[in-house]
Structures are given as C-alpha cells and as structure tokens.
C-alpha positions as a Markdown table, in Angstrom:
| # | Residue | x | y | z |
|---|---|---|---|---|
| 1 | Unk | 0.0 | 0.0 | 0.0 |
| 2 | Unk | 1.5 | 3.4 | -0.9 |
| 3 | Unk | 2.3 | 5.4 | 2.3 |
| 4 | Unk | 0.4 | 9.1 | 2.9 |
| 5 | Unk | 3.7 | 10.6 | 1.5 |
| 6 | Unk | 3.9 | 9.1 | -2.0 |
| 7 | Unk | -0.3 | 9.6 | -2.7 |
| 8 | Unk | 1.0 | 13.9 | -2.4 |
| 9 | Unk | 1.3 | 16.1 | -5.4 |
| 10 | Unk | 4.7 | 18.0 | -4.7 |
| 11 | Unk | 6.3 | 21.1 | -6.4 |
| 12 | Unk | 9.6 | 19.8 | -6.8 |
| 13 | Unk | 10.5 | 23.6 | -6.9 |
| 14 | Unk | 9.6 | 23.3 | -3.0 |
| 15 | Unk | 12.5 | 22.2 | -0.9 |
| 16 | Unk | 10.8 | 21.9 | 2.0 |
| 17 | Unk | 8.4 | 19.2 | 0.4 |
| 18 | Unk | 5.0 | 21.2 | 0.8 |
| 19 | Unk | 2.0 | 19.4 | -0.7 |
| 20 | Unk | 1.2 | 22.2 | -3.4 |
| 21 | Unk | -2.6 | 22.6 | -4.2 |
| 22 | Unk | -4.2 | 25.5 | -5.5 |
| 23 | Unk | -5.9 | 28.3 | -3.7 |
| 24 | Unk | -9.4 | 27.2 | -6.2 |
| 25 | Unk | -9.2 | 23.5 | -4.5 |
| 26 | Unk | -9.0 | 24.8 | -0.7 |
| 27 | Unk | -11.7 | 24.2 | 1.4 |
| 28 | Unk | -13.4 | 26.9 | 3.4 |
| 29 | Unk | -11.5 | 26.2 | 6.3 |
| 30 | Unk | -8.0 | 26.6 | 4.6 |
| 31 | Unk | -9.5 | 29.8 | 3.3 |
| 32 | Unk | -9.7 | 31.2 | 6.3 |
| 33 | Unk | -6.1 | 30.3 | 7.6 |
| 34 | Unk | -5.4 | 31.4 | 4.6 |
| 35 | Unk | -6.8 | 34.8 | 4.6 |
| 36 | Unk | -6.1 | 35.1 | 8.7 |
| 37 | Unk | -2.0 | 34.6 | 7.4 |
| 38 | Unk | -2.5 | 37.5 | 4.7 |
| 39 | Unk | -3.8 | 39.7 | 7.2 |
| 40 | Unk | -1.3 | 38.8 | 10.0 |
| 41 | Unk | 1.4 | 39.6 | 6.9 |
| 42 | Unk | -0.3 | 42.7 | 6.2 |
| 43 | Unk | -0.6 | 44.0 | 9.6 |
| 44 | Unk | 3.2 | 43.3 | 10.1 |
| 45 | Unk | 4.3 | 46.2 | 7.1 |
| 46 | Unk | 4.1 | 48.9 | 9.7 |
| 47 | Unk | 6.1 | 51.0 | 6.6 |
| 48 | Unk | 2.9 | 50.5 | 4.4 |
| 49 | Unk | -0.4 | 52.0 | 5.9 |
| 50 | Unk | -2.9 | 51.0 | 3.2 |
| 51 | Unk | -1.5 | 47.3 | 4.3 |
| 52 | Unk | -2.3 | 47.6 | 7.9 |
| 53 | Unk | -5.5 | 48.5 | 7.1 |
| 54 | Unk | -6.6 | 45.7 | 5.1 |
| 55 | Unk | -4.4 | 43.4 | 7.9 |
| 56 | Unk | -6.7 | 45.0 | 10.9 |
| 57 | Unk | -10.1 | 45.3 | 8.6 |
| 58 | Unk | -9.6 | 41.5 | 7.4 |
| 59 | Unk | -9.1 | 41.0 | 11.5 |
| 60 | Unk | -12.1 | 42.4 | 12.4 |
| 61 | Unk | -14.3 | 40.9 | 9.9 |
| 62 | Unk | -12.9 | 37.6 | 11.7 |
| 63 | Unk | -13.8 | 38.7 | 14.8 |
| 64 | Unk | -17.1 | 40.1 | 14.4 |
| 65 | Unk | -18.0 | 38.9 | 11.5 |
| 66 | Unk | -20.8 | 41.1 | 9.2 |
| 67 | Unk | -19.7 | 42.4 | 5.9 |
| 68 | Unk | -16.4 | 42.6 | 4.5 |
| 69 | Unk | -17.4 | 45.6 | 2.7 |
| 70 | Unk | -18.8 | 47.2 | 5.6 |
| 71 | Unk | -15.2 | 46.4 | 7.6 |
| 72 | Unk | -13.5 | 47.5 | 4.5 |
| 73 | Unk | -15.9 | 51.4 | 4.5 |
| 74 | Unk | -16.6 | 50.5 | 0.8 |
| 75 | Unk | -20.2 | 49.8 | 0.9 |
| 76 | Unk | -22.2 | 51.9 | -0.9 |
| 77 | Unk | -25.2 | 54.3 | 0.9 |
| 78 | Unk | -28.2 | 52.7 | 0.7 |
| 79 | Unk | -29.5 | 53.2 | -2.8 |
| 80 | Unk | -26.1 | 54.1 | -4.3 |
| 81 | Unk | -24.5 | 52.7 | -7.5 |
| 82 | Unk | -21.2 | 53.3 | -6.5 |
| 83 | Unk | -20.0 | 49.9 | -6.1 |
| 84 | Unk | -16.6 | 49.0 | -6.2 |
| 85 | Unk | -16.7 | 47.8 | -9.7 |
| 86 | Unk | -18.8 | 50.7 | -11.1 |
| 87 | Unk | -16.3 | 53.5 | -9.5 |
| 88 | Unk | -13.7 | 51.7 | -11.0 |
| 89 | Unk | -15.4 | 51.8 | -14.7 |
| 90 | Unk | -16.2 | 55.6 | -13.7 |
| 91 | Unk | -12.6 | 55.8 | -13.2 |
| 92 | Unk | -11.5 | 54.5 | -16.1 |
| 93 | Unk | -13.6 | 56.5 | -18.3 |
| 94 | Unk | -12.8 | 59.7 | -16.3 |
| 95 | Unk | -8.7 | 59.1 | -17.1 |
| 96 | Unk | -9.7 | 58.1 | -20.8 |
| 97 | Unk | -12.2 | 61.4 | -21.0 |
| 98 | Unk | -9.0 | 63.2 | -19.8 |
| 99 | Unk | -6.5 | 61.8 | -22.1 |
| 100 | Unk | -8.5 | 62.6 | -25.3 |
| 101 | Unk | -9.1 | 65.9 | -24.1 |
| 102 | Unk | -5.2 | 66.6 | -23.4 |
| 103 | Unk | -4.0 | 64.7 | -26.6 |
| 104 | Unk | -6.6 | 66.4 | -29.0 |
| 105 | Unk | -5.5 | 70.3 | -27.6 |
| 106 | Unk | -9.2 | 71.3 | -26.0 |
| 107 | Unk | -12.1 | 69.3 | -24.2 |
| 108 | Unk | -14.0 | 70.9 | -27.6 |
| 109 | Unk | -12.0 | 68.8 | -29.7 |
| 110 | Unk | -12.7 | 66.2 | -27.7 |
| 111 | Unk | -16.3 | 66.2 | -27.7 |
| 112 | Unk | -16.2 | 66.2 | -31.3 |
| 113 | Unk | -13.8 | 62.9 | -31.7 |
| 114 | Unk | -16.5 | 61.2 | -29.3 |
| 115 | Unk | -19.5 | 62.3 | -31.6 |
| 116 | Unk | -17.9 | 61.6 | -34.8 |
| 117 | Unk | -15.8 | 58.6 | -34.3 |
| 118 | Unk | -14.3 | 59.2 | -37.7 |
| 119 | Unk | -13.0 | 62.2 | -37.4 |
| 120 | Unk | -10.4 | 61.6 | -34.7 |
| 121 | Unk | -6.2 | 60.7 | -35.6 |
| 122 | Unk | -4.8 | 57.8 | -36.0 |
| 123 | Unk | -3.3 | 58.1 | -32.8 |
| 124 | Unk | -6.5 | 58.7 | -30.9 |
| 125 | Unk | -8.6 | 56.3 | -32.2 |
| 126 | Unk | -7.9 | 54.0 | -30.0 |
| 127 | Unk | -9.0 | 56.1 | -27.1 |
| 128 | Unk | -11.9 | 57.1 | -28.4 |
| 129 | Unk | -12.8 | 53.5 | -29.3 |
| 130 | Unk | -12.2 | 52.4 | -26.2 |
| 131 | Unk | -14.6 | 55.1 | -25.0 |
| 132 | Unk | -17.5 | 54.3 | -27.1 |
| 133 | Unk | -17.2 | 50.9 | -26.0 |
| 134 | Unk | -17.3 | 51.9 | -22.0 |
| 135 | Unk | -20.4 | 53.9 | -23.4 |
| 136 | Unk | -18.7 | 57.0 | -22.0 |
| 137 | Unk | -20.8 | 60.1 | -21.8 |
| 138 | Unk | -19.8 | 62.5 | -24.8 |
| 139 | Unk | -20.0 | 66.1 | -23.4 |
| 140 | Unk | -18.2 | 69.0 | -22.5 |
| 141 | Unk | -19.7 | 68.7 | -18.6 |
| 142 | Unk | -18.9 | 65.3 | -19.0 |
| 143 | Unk | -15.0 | 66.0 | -19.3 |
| 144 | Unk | -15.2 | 68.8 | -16.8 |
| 145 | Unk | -17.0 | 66.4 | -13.9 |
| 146 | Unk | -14.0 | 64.2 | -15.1 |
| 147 | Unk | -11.3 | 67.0 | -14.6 |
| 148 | Unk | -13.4 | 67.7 | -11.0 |
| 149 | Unk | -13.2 | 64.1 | -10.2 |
| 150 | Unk | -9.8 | 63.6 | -10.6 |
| 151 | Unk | -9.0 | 66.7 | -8.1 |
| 152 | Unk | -10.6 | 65.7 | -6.0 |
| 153 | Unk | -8.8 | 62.1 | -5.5 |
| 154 | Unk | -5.5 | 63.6 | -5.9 |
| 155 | Unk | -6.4 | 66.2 | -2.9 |
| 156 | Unk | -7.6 | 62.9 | -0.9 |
| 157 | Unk | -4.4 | 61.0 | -1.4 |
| 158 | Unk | -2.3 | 64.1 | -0.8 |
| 159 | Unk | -4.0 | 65.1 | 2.4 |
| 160 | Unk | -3.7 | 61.3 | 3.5 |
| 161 | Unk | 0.1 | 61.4 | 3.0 |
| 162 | Unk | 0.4 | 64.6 | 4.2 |
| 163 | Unk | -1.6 | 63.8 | 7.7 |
C-alpha cells in the first residue's frame, strides 16, 4: 500500500516538500487560515499604511464577522450605485475622457472625436474606441466632472500622506 507521502502532489521547486494545491481546491477552512496569514502579513508592514488597514479590517471581519465591505468602508449608501466595480469603470472612463481631451488640444475637440468617431487621428482612435465601448458620456460637462473628479482624489491622497 503506498504510504500518505507518495499519494502527495509535490512542487519539486519546494525544498521543503510542501504538498502544493491551488488556492481554487482549498476548502473553506484553509481559506480562512489562509486569509487570517495574509492579514497577520499585512498587519506586520508597519512602513505601508494601506497594508495595515486591510491586515486590521480583514481581522475584524474575523472577529465580528458582518460584511467585508462594511469592515473595509466601501459599501455603498443605501440606494447608491457606487459599487466598487462601477467606480472603477467611472474611473476609467474619467482618465480616458482626460486623455483625449489633453491629446486632442481642448475638451472641444474632444467632444467632437467622441460624436464623430471618424474624425479623430490615428493616434486617438484607440481612445476614443475604447470610449465608445465603455459607453462614455460625450459632453463638454462630462469632461469637466472628469477634470473635478480627478481633483478631488488627488487632494484625498495628498491630504492622507500629508496627515
């Protein structure tokens, strides 16, 4: 009969002779010493605030279990769309908005690659595709709540590393 040893997968990359599985075949419980490691880990790069953070947010979902996005502050007010994934997209259109507008010369110009595909450069068509496909607004307020959006997270992040 083959002993406990030889019926393990190992990584002979492992020098230590780990059994190597993938984080998809773990069971719940493994996910959670799992996830209880990362935040220990995180907790311990005292140099890296956003890290301790997560480390003590992770932690207290543990302990008091709830909501991770609650423990995290990223849940949306009740009746908001601004999940996580759609201020993302929002972000992502915001810095494409902002490129065309910088690379064509004025937000004007802009506005009329977005409403005549067509007409924008070579070099700009890529942005503006990429755009249309994010079914990016096409206005001149549009690029200017853009421009307001993005000052307003660069004051946040300077404040936070200036505090």
């Amino acid at each position: 009969m083959a002993s406990a040893a030889s019926r393990r997968t190992f990584d002979p990359s492992d020098p230590f002779g780990r059994r190597v599985v993938r984080v998809a075949d773990l069971t719940g419980p493994q996910r959670i010493a799992l996830l209880m490691e990362a935040a220990k880990e995180l907790r311990l790069m005292t140099d890296r605030p956003w890290a301790v953070y997560l480390g003590k947010a992770i932690d207290d979902w543990f302990e008091r279990d709830g909501s991770l996005e609650d423990r995290l502050g990223v849940r949306p007010p009740r009746g908001s769309r601004a999940r996580p994934a759609a201020v993302l997209r929002r972000d992502r259109v915001d810095q494409l908005l902002l490129a065309l507008a910088a690379s064509a010369g004025s937000d004007e110009a802009a506005v009329r690659m977005l409403q005549a595909p067509g007409t924008a450069p070579a070099g700009l068509r890529e942005i503006v595709d990429d755009l249309r496909m994010l079914r990016a607004p096409s206005s001149l307020a549009s690029i200017g709540r853009a421009r307001r959006r993005s000052r307003d997270r660069d004051e946040v992040t300077i404040r936070r590393v200036a505090a």
